[in-house]
N, C-alpha and C positions, 0 to 999 in steps of 0.2 A: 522628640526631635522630628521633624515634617523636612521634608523635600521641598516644597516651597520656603522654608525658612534659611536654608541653604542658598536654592536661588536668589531669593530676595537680596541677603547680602551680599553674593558675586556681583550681582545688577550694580548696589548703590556702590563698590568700590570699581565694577567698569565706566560708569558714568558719573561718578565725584559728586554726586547725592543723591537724598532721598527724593526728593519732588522731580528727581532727571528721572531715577531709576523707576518711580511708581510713573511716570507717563509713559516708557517704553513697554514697563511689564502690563499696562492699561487695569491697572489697577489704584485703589484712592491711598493717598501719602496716608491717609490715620490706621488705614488697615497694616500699608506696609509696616510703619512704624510700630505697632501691637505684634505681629510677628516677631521682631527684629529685639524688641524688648522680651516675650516670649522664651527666645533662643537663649536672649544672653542669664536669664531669670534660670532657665534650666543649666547652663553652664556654673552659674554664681560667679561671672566675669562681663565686664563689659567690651565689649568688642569693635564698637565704635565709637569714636569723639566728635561733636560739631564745634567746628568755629566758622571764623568770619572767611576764612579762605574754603572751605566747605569741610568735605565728614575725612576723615584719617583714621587707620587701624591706631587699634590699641594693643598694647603687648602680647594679651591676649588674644587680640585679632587677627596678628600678623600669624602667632603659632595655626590657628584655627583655620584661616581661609587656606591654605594649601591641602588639607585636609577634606573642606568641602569641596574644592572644585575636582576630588579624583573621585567624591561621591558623584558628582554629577556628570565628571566626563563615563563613569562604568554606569551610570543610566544609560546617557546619552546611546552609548555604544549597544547597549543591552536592548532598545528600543527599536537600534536600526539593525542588527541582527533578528531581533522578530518580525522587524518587517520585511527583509531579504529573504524570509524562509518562508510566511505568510507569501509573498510575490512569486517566490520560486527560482528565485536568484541562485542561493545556496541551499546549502542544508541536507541532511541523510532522508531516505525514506527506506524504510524497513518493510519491504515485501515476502509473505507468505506464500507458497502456492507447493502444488504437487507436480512429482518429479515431469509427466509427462506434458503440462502447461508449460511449464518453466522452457525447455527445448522447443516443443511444437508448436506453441500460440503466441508466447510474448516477446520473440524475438523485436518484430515489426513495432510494436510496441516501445520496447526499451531505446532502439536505436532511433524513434522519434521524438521521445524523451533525452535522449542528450543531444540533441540537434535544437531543440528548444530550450533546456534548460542546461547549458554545459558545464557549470560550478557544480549542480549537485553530485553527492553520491548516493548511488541506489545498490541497497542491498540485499541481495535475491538469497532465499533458504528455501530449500524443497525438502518435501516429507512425501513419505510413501503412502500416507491414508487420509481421508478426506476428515477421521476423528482426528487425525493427530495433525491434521490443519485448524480445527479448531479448538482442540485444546490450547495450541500453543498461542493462537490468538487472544483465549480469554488470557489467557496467564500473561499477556503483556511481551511478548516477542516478536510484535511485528506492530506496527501502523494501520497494514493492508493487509490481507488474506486474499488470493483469487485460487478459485477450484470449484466445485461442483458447491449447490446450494447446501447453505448449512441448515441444521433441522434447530427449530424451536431457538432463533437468531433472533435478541432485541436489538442489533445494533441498524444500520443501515445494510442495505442489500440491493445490489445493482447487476441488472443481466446484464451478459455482457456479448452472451449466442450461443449456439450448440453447437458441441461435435459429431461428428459423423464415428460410427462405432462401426467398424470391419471387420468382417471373418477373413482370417489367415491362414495357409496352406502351403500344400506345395507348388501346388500350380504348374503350369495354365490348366483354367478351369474350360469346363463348357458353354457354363453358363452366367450370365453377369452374374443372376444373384443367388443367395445359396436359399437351398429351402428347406424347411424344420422336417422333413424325413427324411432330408440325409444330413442334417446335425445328428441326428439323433443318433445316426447309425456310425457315426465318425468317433475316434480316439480324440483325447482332447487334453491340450496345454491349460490347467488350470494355475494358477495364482493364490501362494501362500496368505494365511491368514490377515501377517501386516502387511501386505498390500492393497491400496483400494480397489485395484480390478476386481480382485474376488467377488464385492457384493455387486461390481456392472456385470460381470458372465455372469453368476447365481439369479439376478433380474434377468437378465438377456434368457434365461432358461424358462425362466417358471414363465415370464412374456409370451415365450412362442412357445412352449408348450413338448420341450424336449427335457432331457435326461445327459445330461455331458456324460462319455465314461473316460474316467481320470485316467491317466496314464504319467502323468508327470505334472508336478507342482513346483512356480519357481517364485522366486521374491521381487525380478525387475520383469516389465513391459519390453525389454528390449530381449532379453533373455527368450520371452516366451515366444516372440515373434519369432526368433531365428530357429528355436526349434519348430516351429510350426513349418517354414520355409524348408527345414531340412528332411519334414515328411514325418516329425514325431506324434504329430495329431495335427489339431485345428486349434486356434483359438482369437480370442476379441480381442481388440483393439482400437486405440482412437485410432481414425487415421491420420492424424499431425504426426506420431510417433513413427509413420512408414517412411523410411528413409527413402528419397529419390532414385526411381529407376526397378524400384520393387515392387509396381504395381499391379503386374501379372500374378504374385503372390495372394492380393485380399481381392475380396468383393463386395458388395453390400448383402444386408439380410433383406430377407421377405418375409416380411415388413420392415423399411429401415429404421434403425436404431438410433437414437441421438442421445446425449446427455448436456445436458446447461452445464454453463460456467458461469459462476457470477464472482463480482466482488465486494467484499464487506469490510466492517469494521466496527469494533467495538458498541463504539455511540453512534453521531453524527459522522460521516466523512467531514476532514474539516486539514486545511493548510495544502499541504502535500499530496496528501490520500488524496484527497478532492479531485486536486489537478491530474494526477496521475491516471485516476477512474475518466475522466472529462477525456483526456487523449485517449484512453482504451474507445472508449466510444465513437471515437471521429474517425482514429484511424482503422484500415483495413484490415484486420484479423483473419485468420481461417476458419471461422464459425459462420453459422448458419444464423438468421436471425430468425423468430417464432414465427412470422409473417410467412419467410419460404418454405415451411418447412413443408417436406413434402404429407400431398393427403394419403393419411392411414400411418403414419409415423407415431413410434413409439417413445415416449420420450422418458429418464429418468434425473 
């Protein structure tokens, strides 16, 4: 049984025959009529009768067409719901990202996202490590991913800018920026294993060429800041995560430090993804794009 064979009969009992309904559907009466024979051949009933006043259900018919026309209105319906999600009318989009994107960078973002598209819902999940952003992405838990580049990614992949990575203390400092021998000689907030800071300060080390000595290890970016503020050591940080008014606290490195954000997906971006990646691009972010970045910047 065809979708068109359905059609076809709703046509000839909207317009009270075959040669009305094969001109509106602009198709030839002998095709219509081979469907229509088709349909009833597969039922073993005949569904329609011609006479001289034109075509009439048959018993059969009458049971049968209410039956097709609720296949064709949950098309109908089914078609303009892919296409409201496809335009961006409705529909969910399931975003991945890490915990300190999620606060720091995509606020500007989301909130011009529901100014554009006000039906949908969007649903934000944060992870602590840049593996356990893409684990969850292969495994089908998101649409989108945004976080740092993923390694050895066949899906698409879109920059989207860099952050700026600050040294945190207790401050006021001397000097704007810090410099790798007195990192090196500084106690230091480092960051547990399932956190992804861990591998940005372990880069940020072996980069400039110092030695952190540990003093404390914690699991959130917000955690290690405030110990660094309260004089427990030093440590990194994006600066989107530096809460306003706390700026006397970091400074840049020497050499500044940056990390990419991109975002991906599986395959193709495609529907939602698409659009949502399209507005990260336009609008204003707090990232840096590759073009500014400053000369002699280190990027991971």
């Amino acid at each position: 049984m065809r979708l068109r064979q359905l059609e076809y009969l709703a046509a000839i009992c909207d317009y009270g025959s075959f040669s009305a309904a094969a001109t509106e559907l602009l198709v030839a009466q002998p095709s219509l009529s081979q469907q229509i024979k088709a349909l009833e051949d597969e039922l073993g009933a005949e569904l329609l009768e011609r006479g001289r006043q034109g075509v009439a259900l048959t018993a059969a018919g009458r049971v049968f067409l209410p039956h097709a026309r609720v296949v064709l209105d949950a098309v109908t319906a089914g078609r303009k719901s892919v296409t409201d999600l496809v335009s961006g009318v409705v529909g969910e989009l399931h975003v991945l990202t890490v915990r300190s994107v999620a606060s720091g960078v995509l606020p500007a973002g989301v909130v011009r996202w529901y100014e554009e598209h006000p039906s949908t819902v969007l649903r934000l999940r944060d992870v602590s490590h840049r593996r356990d952003l893409e684990a969850a992405m292969r495994s089908g838990q998101g649409d989108l991913a945004i976080g740092p580049r993923p390694r050895d990614w066949d899906g698409d992949v879109v920059s989207l800018g860099y952050e700026s990575l600050v040294v945190a203390g207790r401050g006021p400092f001397r000097s704007k920026r810090a410099s790798v021998p007195e990192l090196d000689a500084e106690k230091w907030v480092h960051f547990e294993a399932e956190q992804g800071m861990t591998e940005v300060l372990d880069w940020a080390a072996r980069s400039l060429g110092f030695t952190p000595r540990v003093v404390a290890r914690v699991g959130q970016v917000a955690a290690s800041l405030r110990l660094a503020v309260e004089g427990v050591g030093m440590t990194i940080v994006p600066v989107n995560a530096v809460p306003h008014g706390w700026g006397q606290h970091v400074r840049e490195l020497e050499p500044p430090l940056f990390r990419e954000l991109t975002a991906y997906g599986r395959g193709a971006l495609v529907q939602l993804a698409n659009r949502f990646v399209d507005l990260l691009t336009s609008v204003e972010l707090p990232l840096v794009a590759e073009a500014d970045l400053p000369r002699g910047a280190l990027t991971c």
